[in-house]
C-alpha positions in Angstrom: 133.8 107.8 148.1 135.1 104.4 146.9 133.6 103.0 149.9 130.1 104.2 149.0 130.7 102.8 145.7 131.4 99.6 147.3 128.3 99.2 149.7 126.6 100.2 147.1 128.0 97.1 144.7 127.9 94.9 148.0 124.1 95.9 148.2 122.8 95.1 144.7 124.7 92.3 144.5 122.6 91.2 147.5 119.3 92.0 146.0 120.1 90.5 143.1 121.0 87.1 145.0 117.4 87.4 146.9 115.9 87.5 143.6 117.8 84.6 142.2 116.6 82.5 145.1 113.5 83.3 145.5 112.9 82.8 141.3 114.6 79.3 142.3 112.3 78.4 144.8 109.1 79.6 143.0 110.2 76.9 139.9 110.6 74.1 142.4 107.2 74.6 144.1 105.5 75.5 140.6 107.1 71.7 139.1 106.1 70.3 142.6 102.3 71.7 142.3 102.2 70.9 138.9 103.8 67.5 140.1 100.9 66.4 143.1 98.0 68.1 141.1 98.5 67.7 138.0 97.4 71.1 136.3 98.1 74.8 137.6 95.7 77.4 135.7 97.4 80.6 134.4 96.1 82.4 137.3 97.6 80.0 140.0 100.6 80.7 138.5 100.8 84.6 138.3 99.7 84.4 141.7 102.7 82.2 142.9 105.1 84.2 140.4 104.1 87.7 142.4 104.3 85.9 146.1 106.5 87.6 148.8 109.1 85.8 150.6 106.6 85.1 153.5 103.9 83.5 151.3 107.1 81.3 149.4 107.6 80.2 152.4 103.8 79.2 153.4 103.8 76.8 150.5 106.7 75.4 151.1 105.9 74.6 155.1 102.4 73.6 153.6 103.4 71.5 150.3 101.8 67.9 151.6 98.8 69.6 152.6 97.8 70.9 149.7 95.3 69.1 147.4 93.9 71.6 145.0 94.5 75.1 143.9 92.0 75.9 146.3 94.6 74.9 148.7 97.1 77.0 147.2 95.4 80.4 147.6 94.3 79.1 151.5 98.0 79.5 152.2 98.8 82.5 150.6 96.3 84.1 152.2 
């Protein structure tokens, strides 16, 4: 039983760490949009806030190709 309480503390733990990292990169490429652009609207943002891991990492691969919010969407697509 303590062993199952254990994995079970070893997996959240885990999950909340993914979360954590992925929160820190969405702020970096939000201030780095906002950076090159100038402007993100409300709904650029919301969109980048809800992205998967996969479309994080999109952007991030994609960052000095992108000129407009246009751009942004292209690559979470």
């Amino acid at each position: 039983m303590c062993q199952a309480i254990r994995d079970y503390g070893k997996e959240n733990l885990n999950k909340g760490k993914s979360i954590g990292r992925n929160e820190g990169i969405i702020q970096t490429l939000i201030r780095q949009l906002k950076s090159k652009l100038g402007y993100l609207s409300k709904d650029t943002l919301t969109t980048i806030q809800s992205c998967t891991q996969e479309q994080l990492d999109s952007l991030t691969v994609h960052i000095f190709d992108i000129d407009s919010e246009k751009d942004i969407l292209h690559y979470l697509q």
